[in-house]
N, C-alpha and C positions, 0 to 999 in steps of 0.2 A: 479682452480681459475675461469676458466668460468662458471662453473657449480654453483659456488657461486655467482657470478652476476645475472645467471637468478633468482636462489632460494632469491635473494637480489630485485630483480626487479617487482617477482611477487607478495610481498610484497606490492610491488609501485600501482601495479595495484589494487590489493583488498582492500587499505586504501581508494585509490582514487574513486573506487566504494563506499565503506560509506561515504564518505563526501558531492561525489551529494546528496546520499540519506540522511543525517543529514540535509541536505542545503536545500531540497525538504523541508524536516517534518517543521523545522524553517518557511520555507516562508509561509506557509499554515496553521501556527498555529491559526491564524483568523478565517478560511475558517472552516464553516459551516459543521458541520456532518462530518469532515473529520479522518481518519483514517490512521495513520502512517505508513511507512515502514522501516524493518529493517533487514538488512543482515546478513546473517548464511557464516563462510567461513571457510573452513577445507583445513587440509594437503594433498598432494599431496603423491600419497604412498613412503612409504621408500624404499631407493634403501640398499641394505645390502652390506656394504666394506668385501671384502677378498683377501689375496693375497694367493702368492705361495711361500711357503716356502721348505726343503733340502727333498730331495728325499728318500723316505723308500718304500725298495721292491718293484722299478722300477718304483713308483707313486709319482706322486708330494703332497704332503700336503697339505691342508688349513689353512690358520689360519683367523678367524673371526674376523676383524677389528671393526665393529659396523655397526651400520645403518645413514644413511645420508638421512636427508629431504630433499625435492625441492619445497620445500618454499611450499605455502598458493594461494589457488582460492578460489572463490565463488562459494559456496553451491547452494543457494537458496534465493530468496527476498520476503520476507512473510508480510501478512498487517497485525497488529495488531487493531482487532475487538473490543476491552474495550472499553465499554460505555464514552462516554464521558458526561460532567456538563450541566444538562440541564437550560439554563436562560430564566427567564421571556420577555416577549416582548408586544408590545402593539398591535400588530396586529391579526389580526382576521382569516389571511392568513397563519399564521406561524405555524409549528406542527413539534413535537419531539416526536420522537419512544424511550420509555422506554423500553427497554430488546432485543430481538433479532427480528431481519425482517429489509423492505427496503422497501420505496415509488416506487409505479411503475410509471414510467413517458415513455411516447410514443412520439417518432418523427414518424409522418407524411411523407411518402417521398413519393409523387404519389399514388396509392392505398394501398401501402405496410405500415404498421406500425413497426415501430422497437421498442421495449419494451425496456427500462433500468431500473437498478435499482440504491436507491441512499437512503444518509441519512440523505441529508442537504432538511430541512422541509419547507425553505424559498422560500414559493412561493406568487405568486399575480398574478391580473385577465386581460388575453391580453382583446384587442379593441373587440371580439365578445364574452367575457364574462365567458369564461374559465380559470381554477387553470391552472397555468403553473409555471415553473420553471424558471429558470435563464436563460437560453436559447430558451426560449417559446416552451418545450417538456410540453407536455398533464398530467398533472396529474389523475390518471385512478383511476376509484373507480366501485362498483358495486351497482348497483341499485336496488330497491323495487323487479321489475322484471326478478331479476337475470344476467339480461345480462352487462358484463364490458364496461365504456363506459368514456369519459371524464368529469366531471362535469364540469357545467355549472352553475352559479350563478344568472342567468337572469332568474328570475320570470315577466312575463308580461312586458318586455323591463325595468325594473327596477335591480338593482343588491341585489339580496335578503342578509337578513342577516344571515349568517353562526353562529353555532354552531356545536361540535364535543363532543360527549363523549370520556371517555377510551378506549371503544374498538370500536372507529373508527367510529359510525355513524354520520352520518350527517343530521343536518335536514338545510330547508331553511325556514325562517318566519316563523319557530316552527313545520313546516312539514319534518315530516324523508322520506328525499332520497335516500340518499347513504349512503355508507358506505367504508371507506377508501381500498383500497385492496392493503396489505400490503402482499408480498411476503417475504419466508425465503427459505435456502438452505440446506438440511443437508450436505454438504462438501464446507465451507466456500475459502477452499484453489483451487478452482476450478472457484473463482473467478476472472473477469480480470478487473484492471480498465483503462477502455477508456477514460480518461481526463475528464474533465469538471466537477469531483466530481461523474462521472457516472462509474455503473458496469456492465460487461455484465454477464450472467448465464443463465444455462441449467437447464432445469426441475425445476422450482420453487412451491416450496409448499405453499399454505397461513399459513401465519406468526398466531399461538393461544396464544403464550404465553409472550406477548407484549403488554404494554398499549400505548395509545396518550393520549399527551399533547398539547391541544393548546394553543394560546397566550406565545408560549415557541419556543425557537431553542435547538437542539446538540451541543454544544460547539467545537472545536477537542478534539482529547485527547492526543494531543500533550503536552509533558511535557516540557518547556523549561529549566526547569534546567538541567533536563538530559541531554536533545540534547545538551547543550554548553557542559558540561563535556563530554560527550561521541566525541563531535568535537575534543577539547584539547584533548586526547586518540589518537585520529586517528590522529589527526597533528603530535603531537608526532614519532608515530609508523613509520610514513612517514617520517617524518625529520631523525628516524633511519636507516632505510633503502637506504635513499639517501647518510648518509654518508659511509654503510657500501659498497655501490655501487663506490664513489670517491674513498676509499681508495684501495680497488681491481683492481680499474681503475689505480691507482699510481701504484701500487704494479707493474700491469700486463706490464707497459709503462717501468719500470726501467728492470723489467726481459728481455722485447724486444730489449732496447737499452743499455743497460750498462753490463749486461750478457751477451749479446750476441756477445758482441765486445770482451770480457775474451778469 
């Protein structure tokens, strides 16, 4: 009977793990380039029943009762990478990654640079004239001369006009500058994300087989219909386990006190 409360409990626990994460995907379904999560949870290995049954040739027998589970944990919590709907926008600032890679964007910290990556494209220009993001991390691109460096939109203290092809250059005032430097990973699942729509990554490769889009965002690719039925699912699964949790609780109260008086 206890053994059935925990296997009842930890039920409790791994529904309650998918709901933050249903609750997360739902709130973020706005949020730009964003990229869902969703949980993997498996059984806990099976314990095999046997008992002892009548003695043959001075040994006891077995006889094989079955296998008893102990309940359900979390596997694993994995983002899913699908492209999300890319929509038009009016700005000049805005760019959408068609197929696989990530905008590199750099916070400043003292000398040190710290790289992220990301695939919400919704950037604009701080007060000294540079692509930043939402957080005013650096949007990094590579230039004529090779060397990676933050673009800059100030032509002669003026803010030039941007243009962007498909595969990422840039020019200002119809002069090619840069050119986006758009990072990919081959092991996606080695990815971490550090908030703010940011990821962090080891050994990043440039991204070849991806276009831009500008005057465009990522959409999420959060699906709300699903996330509500999949919520209803996990509610469910929870409200089962909480009563199967009372009535063991009842059971176990009567055998302590009413039994035990017998």
């Amino acid at each position: 009977m206890i053994r059935g409360i925990y296997t009842a409990v930890s039920g409790l626990i791994t529904q309650e793990a998918k709901q933050d994460s249903i609750s997360n995907n739902l709130a973020n379904v706005n949020t730009v380039g964003y990229k869902k999560d969703s949980i993997i949870s498996k059984k806990f290995e099976d314990v095999l029943l046997q008992n002892f049954d009548k003695v043959v040739d001075g040994k006891n027998t077995r006889n094989v009762l079955g296998a008893l589970s102990l309940g359900s944990r979390i596997d694993e919590t994995y983002v899913d990478y699908e492209q999300g709907v890319i929509e038009a926008t009016t700005k000049d600032t805005d760019f959408a990654i068609r197929g696989n890679g990530f905008f590199v964007v750099s916070k400043v910290d003292g000398v040190n640079n710290q790289n992220y990556y990301t695939r919400d494209g919704h950037f604009y220009l701080d007060r000294e004239g540079y692509l930043v993001n939402d957080n005013g991390y650096k949007v990094m691109a590579i230039r004529n001369n090779g060397t990676i460096e933050p673009i800059n939109l100030l032509v002669n203290g003026k803010v030039a006009k941007i243009k962007c092809d498909e595969s990422g250059n840039i020019s200002l005032n119809d002069i090619p500058t840069y050119k986006l430097n758009i990072a990919d990973f081959e092991n996606y699942s080695k990815l971490k994300k550090m908030g703010d729509n940011l990821y962090s990554g080891e050994n990043p490769t440039t991204a070849t087989k991806c276009k831009i889009s500008q005057n465009a965002l990522e959409k999420s690719n959060v699906n709300v219909m699903n996330e509500m039925a999949d919520m209803m699912m996990t509610m469910r699964s929870f409200e089962s386990n909480q009563k199967i949790v009372q009535s063991l609780d009842e059971t176990l109260g009567k055998t302590v006190n009413e039994v035990g008086k017998v």
